[in-house]
ChimeraX commands (.cxc) that place a marker at each C-alpha (Angstrom):
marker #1 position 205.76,-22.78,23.29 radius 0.5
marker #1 position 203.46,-23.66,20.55 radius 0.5
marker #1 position 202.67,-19.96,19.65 radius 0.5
marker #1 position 206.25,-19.66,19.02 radius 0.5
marker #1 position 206.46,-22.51,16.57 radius 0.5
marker #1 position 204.20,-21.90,14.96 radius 0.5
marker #1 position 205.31,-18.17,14.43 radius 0.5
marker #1 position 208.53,-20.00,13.89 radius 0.5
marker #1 position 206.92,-22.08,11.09 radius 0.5
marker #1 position 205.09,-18.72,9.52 radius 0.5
marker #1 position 208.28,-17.00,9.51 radius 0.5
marker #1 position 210.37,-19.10,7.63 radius 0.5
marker #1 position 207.94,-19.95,5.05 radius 0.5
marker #1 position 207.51,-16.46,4.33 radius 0.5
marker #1 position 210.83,-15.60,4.10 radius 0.5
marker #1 position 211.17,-18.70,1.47 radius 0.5
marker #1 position 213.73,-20.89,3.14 radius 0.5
marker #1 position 214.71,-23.72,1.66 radius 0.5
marker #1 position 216.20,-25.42,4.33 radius 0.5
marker #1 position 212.57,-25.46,6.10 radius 0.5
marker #1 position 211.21,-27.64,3.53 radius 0.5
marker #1 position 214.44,-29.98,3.39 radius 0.5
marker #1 position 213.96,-30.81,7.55 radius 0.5
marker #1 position 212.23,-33.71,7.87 radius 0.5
marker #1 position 211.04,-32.69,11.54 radius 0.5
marker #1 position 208.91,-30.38,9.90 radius 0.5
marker #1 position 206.64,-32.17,8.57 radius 0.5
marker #1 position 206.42,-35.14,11.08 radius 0.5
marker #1 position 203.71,-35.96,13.04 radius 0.5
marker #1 position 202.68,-32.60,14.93 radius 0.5
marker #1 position 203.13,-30.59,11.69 radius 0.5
marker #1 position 199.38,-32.02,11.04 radius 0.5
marker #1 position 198.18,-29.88,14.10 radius 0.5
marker #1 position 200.17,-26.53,12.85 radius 0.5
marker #1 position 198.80,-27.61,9.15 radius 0.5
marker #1 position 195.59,-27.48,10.16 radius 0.5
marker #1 position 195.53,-24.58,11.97 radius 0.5
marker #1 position 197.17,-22.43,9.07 radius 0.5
marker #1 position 194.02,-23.91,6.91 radius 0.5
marker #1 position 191.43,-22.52,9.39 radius 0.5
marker #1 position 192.96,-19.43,10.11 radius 0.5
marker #1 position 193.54,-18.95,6.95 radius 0.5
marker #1 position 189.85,-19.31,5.42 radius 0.5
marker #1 position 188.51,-16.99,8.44 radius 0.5
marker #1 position 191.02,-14.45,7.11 radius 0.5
marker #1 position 189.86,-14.84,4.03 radius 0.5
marker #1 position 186.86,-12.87,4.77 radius 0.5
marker #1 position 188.64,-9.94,5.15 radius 0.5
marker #1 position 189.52,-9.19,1.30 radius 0.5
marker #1 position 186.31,-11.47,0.31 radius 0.5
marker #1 position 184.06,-8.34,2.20 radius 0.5
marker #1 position 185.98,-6.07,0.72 radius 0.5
marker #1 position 185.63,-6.79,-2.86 radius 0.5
marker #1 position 182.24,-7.48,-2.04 radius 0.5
marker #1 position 181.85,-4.30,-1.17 radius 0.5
marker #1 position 183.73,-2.62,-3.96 radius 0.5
marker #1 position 181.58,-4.84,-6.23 radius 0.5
marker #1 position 177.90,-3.76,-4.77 radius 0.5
marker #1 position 179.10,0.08,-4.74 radius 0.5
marker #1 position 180.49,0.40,-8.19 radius 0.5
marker #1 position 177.54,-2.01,-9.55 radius 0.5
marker #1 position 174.90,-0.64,-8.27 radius 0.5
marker #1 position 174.38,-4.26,-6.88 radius 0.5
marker #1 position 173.05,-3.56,-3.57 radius 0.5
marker #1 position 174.17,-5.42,-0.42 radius 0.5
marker #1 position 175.96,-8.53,-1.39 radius 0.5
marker #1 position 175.99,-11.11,1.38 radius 0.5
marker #1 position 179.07,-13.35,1.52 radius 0.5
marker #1 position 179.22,-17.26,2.44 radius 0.5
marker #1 position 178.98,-18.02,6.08 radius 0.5
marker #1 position 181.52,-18.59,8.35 radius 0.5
marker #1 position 181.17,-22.51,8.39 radius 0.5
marker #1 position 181.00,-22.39,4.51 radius 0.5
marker #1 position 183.92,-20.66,4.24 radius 0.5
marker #1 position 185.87,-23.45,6.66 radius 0.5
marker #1 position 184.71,-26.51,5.07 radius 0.5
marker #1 position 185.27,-25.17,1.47 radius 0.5
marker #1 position 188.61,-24.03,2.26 radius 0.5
marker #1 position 188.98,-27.44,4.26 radius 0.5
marker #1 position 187.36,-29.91,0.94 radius 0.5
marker #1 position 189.59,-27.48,-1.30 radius 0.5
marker #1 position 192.82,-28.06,0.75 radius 0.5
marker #1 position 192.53,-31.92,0.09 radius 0.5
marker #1 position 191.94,-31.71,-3.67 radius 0.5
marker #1 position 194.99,-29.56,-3.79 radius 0.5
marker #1 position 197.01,-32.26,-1.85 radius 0.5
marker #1 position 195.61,-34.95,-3.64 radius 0.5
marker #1 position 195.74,-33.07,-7.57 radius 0.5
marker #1 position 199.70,-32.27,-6.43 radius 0.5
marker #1 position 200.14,-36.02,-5.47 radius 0.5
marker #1 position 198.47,-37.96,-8.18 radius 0.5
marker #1 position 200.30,-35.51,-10.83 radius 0.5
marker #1 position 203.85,-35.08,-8.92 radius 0.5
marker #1 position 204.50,-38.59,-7.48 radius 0.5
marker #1 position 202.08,-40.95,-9.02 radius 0.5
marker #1 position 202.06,-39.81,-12.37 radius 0.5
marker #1 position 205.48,-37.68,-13.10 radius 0.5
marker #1 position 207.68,-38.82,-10.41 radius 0.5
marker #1 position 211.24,-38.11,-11.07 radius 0.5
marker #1 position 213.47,-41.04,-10.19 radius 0.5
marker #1 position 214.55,-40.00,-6.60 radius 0.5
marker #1 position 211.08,-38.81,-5.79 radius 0.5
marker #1 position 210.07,-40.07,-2.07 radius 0.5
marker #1 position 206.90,-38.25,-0.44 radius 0.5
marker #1 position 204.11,-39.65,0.43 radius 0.5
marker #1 position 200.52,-38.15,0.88 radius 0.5
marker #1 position 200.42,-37.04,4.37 radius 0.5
marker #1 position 203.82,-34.80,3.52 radius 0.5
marker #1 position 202.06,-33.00,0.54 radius 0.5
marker #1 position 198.93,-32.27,2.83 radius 0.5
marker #1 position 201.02,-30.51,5.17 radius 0.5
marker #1 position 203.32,-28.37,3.08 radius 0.5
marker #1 position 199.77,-27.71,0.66 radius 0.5
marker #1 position 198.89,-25.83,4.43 radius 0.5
marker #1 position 201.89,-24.54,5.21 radius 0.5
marker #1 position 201.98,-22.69,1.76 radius 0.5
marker #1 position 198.98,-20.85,2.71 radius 0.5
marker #1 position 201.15,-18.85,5.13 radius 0.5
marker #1 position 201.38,-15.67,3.14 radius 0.5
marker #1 position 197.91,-15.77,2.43 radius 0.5
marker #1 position 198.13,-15.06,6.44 radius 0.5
marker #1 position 198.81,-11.69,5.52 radius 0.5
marker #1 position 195.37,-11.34,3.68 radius 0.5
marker #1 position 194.12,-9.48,7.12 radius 0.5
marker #1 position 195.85,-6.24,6.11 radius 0.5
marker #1 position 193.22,-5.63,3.44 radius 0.5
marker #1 position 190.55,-3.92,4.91 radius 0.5
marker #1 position 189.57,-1.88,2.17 radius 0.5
marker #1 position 188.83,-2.43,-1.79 radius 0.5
marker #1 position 191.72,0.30,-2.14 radius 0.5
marker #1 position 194.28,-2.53,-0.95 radius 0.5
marker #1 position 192.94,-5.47,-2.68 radius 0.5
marker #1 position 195.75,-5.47,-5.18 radius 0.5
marker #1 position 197.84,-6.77,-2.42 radius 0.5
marker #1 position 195.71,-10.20,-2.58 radius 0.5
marker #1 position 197.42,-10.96,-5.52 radius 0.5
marker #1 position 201.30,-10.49,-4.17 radius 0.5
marker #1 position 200.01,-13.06,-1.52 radius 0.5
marker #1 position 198.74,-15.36,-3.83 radius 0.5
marker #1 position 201.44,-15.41,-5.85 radius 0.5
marker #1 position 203.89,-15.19,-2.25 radius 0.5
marker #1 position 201.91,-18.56,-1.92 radius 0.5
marker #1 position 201.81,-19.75,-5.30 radius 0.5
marker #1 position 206.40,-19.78,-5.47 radius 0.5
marker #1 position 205.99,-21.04,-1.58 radius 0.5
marker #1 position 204.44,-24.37,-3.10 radius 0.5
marker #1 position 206.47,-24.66,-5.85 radius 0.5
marker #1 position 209.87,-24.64,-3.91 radius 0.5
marker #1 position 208.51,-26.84,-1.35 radius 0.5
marker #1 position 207.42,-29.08,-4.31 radius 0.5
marker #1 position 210.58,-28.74,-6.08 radius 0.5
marker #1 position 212.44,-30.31,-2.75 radius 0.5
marker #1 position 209.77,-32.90,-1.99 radius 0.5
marker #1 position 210.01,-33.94,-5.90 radius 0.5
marker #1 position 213.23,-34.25,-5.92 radius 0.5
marker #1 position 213.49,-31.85,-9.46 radius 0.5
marker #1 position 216.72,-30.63,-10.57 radius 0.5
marker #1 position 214.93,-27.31,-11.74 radius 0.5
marker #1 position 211.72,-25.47,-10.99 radius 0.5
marker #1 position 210.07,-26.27,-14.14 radius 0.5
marker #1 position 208.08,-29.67,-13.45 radius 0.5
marker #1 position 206.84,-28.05,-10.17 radius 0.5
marker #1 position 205.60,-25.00,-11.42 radius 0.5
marker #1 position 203.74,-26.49,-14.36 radius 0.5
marker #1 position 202.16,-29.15,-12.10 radius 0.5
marker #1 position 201.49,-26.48,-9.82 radius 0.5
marker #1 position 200.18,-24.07,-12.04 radius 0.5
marker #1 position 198.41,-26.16,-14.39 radius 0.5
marker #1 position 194.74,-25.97,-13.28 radius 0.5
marker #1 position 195.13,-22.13,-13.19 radius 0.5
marker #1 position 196.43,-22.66,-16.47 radius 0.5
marker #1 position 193.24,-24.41,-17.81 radius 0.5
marker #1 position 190.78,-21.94,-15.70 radius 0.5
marker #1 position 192.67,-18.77,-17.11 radius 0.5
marker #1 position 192.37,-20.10,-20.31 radius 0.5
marker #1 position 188.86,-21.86,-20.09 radius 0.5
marker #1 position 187.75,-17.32,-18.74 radius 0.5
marker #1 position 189.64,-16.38,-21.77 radius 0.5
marker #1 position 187.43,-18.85,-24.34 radius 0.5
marker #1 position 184.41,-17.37,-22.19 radius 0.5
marker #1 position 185.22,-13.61,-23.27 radius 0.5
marker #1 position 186.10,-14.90,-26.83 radius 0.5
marker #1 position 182.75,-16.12,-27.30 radius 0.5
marker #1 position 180.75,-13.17,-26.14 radius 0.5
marker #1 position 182.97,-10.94,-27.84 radius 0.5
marker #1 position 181.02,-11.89,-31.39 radius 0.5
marker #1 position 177.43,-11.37,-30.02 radius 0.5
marker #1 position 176.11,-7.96,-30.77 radius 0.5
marker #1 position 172.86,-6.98,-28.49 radius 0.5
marker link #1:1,2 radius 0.2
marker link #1:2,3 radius 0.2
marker link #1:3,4 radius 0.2
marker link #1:4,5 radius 0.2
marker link #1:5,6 radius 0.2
marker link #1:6,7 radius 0.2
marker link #1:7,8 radius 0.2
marker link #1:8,9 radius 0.2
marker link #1:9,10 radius 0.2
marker link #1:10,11 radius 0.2
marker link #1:11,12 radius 0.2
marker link #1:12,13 radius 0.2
marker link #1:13,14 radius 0.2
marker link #1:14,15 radius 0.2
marker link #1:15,16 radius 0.2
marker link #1:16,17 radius 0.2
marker link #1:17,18 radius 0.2
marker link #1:18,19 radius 0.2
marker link #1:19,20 radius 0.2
marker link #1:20,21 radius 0.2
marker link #1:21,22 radius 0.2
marker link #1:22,23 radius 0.2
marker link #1:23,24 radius 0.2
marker link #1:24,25 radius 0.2
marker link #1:25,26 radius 0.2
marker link #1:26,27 radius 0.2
marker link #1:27,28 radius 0.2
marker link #1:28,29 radius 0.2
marker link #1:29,30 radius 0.2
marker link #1:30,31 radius 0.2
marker link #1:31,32 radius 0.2
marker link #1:32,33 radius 0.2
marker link #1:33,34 radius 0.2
marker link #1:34,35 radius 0.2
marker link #1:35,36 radius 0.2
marker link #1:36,37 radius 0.2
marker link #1:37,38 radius 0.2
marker link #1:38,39 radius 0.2
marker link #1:39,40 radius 0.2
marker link #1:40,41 radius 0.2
marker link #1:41,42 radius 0.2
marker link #1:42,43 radius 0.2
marker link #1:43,44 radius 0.2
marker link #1:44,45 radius 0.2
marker link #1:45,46 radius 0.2
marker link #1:46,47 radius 0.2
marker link #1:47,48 radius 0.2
marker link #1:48,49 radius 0.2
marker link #1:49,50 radius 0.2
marker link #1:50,51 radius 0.2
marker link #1:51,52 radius 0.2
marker link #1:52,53 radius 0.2
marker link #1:53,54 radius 0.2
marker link #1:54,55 radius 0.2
marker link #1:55,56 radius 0.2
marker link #1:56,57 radius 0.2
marker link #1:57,58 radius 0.2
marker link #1:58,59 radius 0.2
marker link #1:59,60 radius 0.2
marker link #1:60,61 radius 0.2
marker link #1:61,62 radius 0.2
marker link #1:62,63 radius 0.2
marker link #1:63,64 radius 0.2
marker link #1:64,65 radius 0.2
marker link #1:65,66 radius 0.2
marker link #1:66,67 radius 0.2
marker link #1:67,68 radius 0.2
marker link #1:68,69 radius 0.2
marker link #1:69,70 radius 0.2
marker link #1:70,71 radius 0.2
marker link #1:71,72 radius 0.2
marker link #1:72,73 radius 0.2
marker link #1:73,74 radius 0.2
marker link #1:74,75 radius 0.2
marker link #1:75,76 radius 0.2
marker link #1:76,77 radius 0.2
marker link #1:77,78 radius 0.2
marker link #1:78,79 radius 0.2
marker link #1:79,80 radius 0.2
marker link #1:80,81 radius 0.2
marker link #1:81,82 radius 0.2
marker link #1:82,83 radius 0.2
marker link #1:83,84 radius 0.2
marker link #1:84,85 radius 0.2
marker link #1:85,86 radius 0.2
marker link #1:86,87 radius 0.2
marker link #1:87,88 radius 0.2
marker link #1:88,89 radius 0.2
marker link #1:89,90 radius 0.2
marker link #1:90,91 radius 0.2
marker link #1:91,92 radius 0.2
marker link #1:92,93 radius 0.2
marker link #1:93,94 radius 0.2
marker link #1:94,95 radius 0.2
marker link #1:95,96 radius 0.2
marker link #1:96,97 radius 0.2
marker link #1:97,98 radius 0.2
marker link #1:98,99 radius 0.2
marker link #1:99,100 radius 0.2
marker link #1:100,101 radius 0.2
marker link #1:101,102 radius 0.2
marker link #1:102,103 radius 0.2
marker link #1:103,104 radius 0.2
marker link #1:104,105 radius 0.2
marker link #1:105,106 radius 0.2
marker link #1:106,107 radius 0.2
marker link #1:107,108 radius 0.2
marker link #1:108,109 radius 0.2
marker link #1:109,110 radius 0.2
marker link #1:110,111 radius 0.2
marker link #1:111,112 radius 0.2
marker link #1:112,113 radius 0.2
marker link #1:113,114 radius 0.2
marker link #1:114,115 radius 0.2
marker link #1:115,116 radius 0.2
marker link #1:116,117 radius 0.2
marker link #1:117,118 radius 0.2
marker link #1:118,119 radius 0.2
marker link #1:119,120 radius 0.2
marker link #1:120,121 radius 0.2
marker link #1:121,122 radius 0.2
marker link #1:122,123 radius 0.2
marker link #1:123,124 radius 0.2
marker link #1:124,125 radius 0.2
marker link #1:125,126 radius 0.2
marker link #1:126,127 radius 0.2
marker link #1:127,128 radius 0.2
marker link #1:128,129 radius 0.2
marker link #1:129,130 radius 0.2
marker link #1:130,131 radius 0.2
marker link #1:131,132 radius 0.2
marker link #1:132,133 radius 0.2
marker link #1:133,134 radius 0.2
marker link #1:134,135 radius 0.2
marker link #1:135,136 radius 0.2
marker link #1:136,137 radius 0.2
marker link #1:137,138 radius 0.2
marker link #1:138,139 radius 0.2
marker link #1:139,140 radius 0.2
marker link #1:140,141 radius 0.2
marker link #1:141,142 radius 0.2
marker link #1:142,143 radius 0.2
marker link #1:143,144 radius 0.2
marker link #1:144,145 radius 0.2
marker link #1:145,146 radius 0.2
marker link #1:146,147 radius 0.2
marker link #1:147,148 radius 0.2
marker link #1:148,149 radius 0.2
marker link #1:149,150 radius 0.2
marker link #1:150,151 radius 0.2
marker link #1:151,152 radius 0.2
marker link #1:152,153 radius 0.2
marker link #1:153,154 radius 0.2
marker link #1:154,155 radius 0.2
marker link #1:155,156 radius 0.2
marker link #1:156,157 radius 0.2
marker link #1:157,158 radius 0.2
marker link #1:158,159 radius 0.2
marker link #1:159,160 radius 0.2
marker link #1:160,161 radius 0.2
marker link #1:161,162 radius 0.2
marker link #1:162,163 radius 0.2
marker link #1:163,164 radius 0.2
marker link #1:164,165 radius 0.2
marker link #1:165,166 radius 0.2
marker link #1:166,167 radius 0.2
marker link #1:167,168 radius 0.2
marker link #1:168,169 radius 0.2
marker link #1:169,170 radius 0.2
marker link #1:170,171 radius 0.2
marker link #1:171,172 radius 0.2
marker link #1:172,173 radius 0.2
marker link #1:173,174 radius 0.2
marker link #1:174,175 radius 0.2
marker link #1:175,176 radius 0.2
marker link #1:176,177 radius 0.2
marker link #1:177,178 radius 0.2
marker link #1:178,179 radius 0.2
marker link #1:179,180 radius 0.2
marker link #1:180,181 radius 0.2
marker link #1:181,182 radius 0.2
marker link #1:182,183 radius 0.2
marker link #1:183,184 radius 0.2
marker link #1:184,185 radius 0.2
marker link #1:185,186 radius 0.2
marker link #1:186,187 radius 0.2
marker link #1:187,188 radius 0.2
marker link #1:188,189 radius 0.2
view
């Protein structure tokens, strides 16, 4: 019974329905459990692709054997980074830009931050470097998960408020890379 809710849950977050994120039973009190599950699953899938671009990286490099995090590392990382989300996507969406029918409190973002991750799920297909490409289809799979579930949680009339809060740090980080490149593109060795 609870394998097939959650497969329930997984399936109709990757298929993007909108109705899932506008039923209020799920994201009551149990959802917690099935959040918290996608997170750990999740980072221990992680390791799939992570190993593999290791390995892509030490072989093309010339880097020798590249040791990833451990197992716990990975977990409580991906557990610490699942809370700033939910609390950046808070603070930004309903403390600071609320629209005026906005009503979600903390707990609700925390859980549909998690159930987001689903397509990230799918992350255990890439077993070699050749298929890493697909990591980025899941990331942005996740990336327009979070923004309609934000978008119906927010209250928006468009998409526009939720992307940009969502997208906003990897605004600044793409940006910040860019301004690395920019300055060692001048310096001649």
């Amino acid at each position: 019974m609870i394998f097939q809710e959650f497969t329930k849950i997984c399936i109709q977050i990757l298929s993007l329905n909108k109705e899932f994120y506008k039923n209020e039973k799920n994201f009551d009190q149990a959802s917690i459990y099935f959040a918290l599950a996608i997170i750990l699953l999740g980072s221990i899938i992680s390791i799939i692709p992570n190993s593999s671009f290791l390995n892509y990286m030490s072989a093309n490099f010339k880097l020798g054997i590249i040791q990833g995090p451990s197992l716990k590392v990975v977990i409580i990382t991906a557990v610490i980074m699942w809370i700033i989300k939910s609390t950046y996507l808070f603070f930004v969406g309903v403390v600071l830009f609320p629209s005026k029918k906005t009503k979600c409190n903390y707990r609700k973002i925390l859980i549909l931050v998690a159930f987001s991750k689903v397509p990230l799920l799918l992350n255990f297909l890439i077993l070699s470097p050749s298929l890493l490409f697909f990591s980025i289809v899941t990331y942005i799979w996740y990336n327009v998960s979070l923004i309609i579930g934000l978008k119906i949680f927010f209250n928006n009339e468009n998409y526009f408020k939720p992307a940009l809060i969502s997208l906003t740090p990897h605004i600044i980080f793409f940006v910040y890379i860019l301004s690395l490149f920019q300055n060692y593109s001048g310096v001649v060795s």
